[in-house]
C-alpha positions in Angstrom: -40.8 17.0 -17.8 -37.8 14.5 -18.3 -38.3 11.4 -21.3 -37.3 8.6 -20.4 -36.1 7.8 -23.7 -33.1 10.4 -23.3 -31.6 8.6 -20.2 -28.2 7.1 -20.8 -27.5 3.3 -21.1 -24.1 2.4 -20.0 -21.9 0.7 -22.6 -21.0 -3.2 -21.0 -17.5 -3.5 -23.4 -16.3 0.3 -21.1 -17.1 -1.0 -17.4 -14.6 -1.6 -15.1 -13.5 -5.4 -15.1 -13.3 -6.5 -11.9 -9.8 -9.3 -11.0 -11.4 -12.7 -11.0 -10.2 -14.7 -7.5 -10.3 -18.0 -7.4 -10.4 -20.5 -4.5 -8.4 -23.2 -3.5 -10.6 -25.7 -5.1 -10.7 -23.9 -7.9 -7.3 -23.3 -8.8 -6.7 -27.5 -8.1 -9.7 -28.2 -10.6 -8.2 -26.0 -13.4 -4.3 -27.3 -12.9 -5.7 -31.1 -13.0 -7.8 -30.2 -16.4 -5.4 -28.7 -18.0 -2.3 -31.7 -17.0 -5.3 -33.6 -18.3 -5.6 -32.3 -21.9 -3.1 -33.7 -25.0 -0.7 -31.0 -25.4 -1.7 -28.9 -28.6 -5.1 -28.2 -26.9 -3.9 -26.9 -23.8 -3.2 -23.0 -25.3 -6.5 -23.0 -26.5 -8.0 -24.4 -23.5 -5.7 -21.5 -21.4 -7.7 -19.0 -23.9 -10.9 -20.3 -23.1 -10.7 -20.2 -19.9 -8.9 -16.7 -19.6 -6.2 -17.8 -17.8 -2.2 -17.5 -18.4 0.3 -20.3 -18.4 2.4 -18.3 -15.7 -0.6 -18.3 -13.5 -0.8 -21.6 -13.5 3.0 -22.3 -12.7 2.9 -19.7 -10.3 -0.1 -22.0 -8.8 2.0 -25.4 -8.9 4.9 -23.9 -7.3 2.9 -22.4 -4.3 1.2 -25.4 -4.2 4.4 -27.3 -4.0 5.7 -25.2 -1.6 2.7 -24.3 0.9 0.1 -27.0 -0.1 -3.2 -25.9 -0.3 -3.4 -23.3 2.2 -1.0 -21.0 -0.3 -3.6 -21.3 -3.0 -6.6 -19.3 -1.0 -6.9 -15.8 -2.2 -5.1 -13.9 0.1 -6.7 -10.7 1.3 -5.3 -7.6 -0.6 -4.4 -3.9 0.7 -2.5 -2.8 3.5 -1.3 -4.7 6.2 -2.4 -3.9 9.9 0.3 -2.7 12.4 0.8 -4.4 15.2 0.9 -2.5 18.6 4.7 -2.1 18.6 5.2 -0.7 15.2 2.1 1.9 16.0 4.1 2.4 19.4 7.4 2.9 17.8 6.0 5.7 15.0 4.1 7.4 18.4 7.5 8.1 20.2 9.3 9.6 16.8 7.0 11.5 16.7 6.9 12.7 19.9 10.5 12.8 19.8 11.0 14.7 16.8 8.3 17.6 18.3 11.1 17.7 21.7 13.5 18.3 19.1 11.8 21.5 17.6 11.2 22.3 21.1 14.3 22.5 21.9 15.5 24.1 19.1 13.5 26.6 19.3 14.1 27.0 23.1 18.3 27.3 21.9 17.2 29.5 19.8 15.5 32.2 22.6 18.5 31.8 24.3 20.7 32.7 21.5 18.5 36.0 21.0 18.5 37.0 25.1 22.2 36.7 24.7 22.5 39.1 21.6 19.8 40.9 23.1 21.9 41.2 26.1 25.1 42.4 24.6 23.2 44.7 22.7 21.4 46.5 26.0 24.8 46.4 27.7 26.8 48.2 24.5 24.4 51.0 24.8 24.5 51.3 28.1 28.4 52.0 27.9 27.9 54.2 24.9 25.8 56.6 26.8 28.1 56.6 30.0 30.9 57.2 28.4 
């Protein structure tokens, strides 16, 4: 019989953070509040909010740049291959297997042919 009592609360200061994302709008909003304050509020505002003053540059100049389009979170991980880079790794593969292939193959030969020599010396040895 288990109490209940003795179960284990997780502590909310040692979970994982998760990375905030913020949307197009979003990101607008906050650069227009913050061009909008008088300049000695503006670090404590940054504080408030949790945000960095290189985040926000970072968001004017891609904003500058790319318009609003740039600003959309863009979708993290790994990028997908397209069908000729999957198509190029395929055949180097397959090419480096013909290689050890043929190695191997050179090899076989190289053994018959000591194997050979080898047959044919004692051959002469005993007829001699």
């Amino acid at each position: 019989m288990t109490d209940d009592t003795e179960e284990v609360q997780p502590e909310p200061s040692l979970e994982r953070r998760t990375r905030r994302q913020f949307s197009s709008a979003e990101k607008q909003r906050l650069l227009e509040e913050h061009d909008a304050l008088p300049k000695g509020e503006k670090t404590a505002w940054l504080r408030e909010q949790g945000l960095y003053a290189s985040q926000l540059a970072n968001w004017r100049k891609t904003l500058k740049e790319q318009g609003t389009q740039g600003l959309e979170p863009s979708s993290g991980g790994r990028k997908a291959k397209d069908t000729r880079d999957r198509r190029i790794e395929q055949l180097e593969k397959e090419k480096a297997q013909l290689e050890h292939r043929a190695k191997v193959a050179e090899d076989l030969v190289e053994l018959q042919k000591k194997v050979a020599t080898l047959s044919e010396d004692l051959q002469n040895g005993e007829s001699q």
